[in-house]
N, C-alpha and C positions, 0 to 999 in steps of 0.2 A: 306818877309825875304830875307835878302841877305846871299848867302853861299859862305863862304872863305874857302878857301884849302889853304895847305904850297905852302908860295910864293908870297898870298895874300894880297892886298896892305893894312896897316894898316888902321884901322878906326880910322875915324878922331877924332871920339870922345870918350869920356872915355864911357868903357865897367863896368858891372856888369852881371860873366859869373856864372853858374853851368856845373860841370864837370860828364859825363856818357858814357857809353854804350849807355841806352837808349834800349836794345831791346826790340822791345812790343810795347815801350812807353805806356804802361797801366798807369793803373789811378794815381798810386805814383806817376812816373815821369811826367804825368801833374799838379799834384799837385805841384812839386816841379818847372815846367818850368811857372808855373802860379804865382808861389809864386815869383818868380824870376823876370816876370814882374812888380807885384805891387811894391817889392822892389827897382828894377830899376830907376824905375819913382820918385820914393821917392826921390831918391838921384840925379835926372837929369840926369842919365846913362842911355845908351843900354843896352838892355837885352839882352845878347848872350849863346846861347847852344854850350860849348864843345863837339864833341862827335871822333869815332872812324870810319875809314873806313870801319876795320876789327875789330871782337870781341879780346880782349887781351889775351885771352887763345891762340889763334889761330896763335899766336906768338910767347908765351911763354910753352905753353905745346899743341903741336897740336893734340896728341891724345887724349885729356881730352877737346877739342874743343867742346861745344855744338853746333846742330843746330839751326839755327835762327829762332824767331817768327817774325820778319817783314825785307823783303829786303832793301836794301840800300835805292832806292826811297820812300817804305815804311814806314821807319822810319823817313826821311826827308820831308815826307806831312805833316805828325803827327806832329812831333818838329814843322813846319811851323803851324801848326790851332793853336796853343798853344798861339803866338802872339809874337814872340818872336822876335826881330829885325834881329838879326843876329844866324848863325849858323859856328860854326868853323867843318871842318872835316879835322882831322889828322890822319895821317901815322900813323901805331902804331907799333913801332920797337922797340928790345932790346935793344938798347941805350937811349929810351924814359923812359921803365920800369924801369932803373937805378938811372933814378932824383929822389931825394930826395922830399919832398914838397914843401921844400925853393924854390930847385932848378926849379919843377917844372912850380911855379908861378909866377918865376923869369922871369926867362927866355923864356919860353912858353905861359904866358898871361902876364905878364906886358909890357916885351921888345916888342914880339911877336905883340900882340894883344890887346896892350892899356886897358888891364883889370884891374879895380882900385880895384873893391869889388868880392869876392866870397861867393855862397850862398850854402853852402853844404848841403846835405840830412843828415838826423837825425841823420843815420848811415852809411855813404858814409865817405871810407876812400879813398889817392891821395898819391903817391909818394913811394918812396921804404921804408923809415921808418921802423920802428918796434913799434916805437910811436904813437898810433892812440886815441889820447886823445883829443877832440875839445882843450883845452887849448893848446898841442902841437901844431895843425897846426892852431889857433891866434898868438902865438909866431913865427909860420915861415910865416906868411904873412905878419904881422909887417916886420921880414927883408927883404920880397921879394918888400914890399911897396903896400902890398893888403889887405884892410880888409875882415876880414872871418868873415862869418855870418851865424847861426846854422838856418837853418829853424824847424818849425815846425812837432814835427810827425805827418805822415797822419796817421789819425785812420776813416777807410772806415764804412759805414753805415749795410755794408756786414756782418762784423766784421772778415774779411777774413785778411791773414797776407800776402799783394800782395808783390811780387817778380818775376822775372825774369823767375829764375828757380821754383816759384810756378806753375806760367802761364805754362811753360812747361811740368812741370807734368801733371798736368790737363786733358793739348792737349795728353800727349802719352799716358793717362789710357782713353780718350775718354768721359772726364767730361767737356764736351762744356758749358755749364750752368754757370758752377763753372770758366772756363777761361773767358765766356764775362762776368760773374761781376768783375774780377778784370783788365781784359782790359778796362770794359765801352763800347764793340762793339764786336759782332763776330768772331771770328776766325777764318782765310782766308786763302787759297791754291790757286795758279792762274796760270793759263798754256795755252796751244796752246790744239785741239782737234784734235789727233794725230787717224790714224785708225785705227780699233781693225777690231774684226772676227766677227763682223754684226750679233751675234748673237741677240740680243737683237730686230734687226729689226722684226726678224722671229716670234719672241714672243709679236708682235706687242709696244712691250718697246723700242723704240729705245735711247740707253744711248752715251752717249757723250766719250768718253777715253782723261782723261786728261791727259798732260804728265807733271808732276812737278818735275820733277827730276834736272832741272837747277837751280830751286828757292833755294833748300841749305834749307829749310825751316821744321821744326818740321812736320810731320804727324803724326794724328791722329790714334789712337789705330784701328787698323783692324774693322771690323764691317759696319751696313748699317745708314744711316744718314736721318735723316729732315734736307735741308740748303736751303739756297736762293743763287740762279745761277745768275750772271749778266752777259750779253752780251752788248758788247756796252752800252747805256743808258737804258737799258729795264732789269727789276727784273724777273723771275720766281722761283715758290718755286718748290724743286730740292728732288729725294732720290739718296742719294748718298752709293756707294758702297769701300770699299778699303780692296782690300785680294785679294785672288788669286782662288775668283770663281770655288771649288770644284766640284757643278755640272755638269758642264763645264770641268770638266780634265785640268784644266789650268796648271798643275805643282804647282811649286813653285813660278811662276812669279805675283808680286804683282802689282795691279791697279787698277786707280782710277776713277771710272766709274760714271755718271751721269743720271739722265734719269729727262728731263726738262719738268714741267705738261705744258699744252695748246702750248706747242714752236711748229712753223711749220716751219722747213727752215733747212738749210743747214748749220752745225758748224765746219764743217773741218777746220782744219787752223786757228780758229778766237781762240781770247782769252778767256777762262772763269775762273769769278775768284768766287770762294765759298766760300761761310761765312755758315760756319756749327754751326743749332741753337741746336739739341741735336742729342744723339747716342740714336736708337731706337730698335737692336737688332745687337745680333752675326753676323758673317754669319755665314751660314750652309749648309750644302749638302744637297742636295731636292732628292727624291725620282724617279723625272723624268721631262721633262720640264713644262708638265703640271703644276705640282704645285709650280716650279718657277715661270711661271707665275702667278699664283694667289697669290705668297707671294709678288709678284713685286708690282699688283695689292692692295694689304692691306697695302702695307707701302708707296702708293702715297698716300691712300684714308687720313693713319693717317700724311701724312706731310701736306695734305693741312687743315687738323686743329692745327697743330702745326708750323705751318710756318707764319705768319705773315707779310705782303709786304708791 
């Protein structure tokens, strides 16, 4: 996949683009970036993914801004396994939000970005309009000199109603299950392991303190977790913890704690990224650290039959 930014030199050949967000990239939007290859090919076109730097709220209404489900890079793997030729990513500015559809496709993927056809989602609307009628924007691609092309509803095997902010929900009430069927993969958090107060060493648990606070990324509803920890190229199944550890007197300061089964080594500083497979209970105040350890102890023993490597 090649990726063009504003500035980027026209492709040579003619385009056939879909236009998103794309956060997630769950299972709709590979349906719809798949659907987009076969179509492509049909017509002797490139398949090119539209998408945004930044999410459009975050421009337009910044405090109605959602957190993201997948980082910049993240989203750009995804769009890439999809098969997709090309990837545009644009600026997304109040003078963008202003184009009309016409204008949009005018100007922005014809002139722009040699895009001849558009492949809209079911229910994917573009441009400032008030008109959001498939017929209305086939009449403003005609004039912009693009054919628009209604794909397919995805209707998932789940029978689940995948969305964006479905997936998000999901992730903040702590229903991991319910977000990887409609992503189609795990649920991920990935950070640097930042030092905490070794408590966990003493209790013979020693847990990892991720610091994810730069990712911008949705977290998961308070609680302890079954997930699979990746270091480098090596999987361990992982209990993960996120809350502010009452036993402990932590305050109110919330984090996001690991404790990796058979890892022997050293994780300061290195990356770890979690793919959380279910929420396996609250957290709670324990009575003394005794029996912190033993609750630490029952929820490795149930992640290593609910974790799967």
């Amino acid at each position: 996949m090649r990726l063009l930014t504003d500035g980027s030199a026209l492709p040579a050949t003619g385009s056939m683009a879909a236009v998103g967000s794309f956060d997630g990239v769950h299972l709709g939007h590979r349906y719809l970036l798949r659907a987009l290859c076969s179509e492509a090919q049909r017509r002797g076109l490139s398949a090119m993914a539209v998408t945004f730097r930044q999410h459009p709220l975050s421009v337009l209404r910044p405090a109605s801004a959602p957190r993201l489900l997948t980082t910049l890079d993240e989203r750009l793997a995804l769009i890439e396994a999809t098969g997709v030729d090309y990837c545009v990513l644009l600026d997304f500015t109040p003078a963008m939000a202003s184009l009309s559809a016409e204008e949009f496709m005018s100007q922005l993927l014809r002139e722009r970005y040699n895009v001849r056809a558009l492949l809209m989602g079911y229910d994917h609307h573009i441009g400032s309009d008030r008109e959001h009628s498939f017929e209305h924007y086939v009449e403003a691609g005609k004039a912009a000199g693009v054919e628009v092309v209604r794909a397919a509803e995805y209707r998932p095997e789940s029978g689940l109603a995948v969305s964006s902010s479905a997936v998000r929900r999901a992730v903040e009430n702590g229903e991991m299950e319910k977000a990887s069927l409609m992503l189609g993969r795990p649920y991920n958090i990935c950070g640097p392991v930042a030092h905490g107060r070794h408590v966990g060493t003493t209790l013979g648990f020693p847990t990892a303190n991720i610091d994810t606070a730069k990712q911008g990324k949705v977290m998961p509803r308070g609680g302890v977790y079954a997930a699979i920890a990746e270091v480098g190229d090596r999987r361990y199944r992982a209990v993960v913890n996120i809350g502010s550890r009452p036993t402990l007197d932590n305050g109110s300061d919330v984090t996001t704690e690991a404790f990796l089964l058979d890892f022997d080594g050293d994780l300061y500083d290195r990356e770890v990224n979690l793919q959380f497979v279910v929420r396996m209970r609250d957290e709670k105040r324990f009575s003394s650290l005794t029996a912190l350890r033993d609750a630490i102890a029952a929820d490795a023993e149930s992640a290593r039959y609910l974790v799967k490597l």
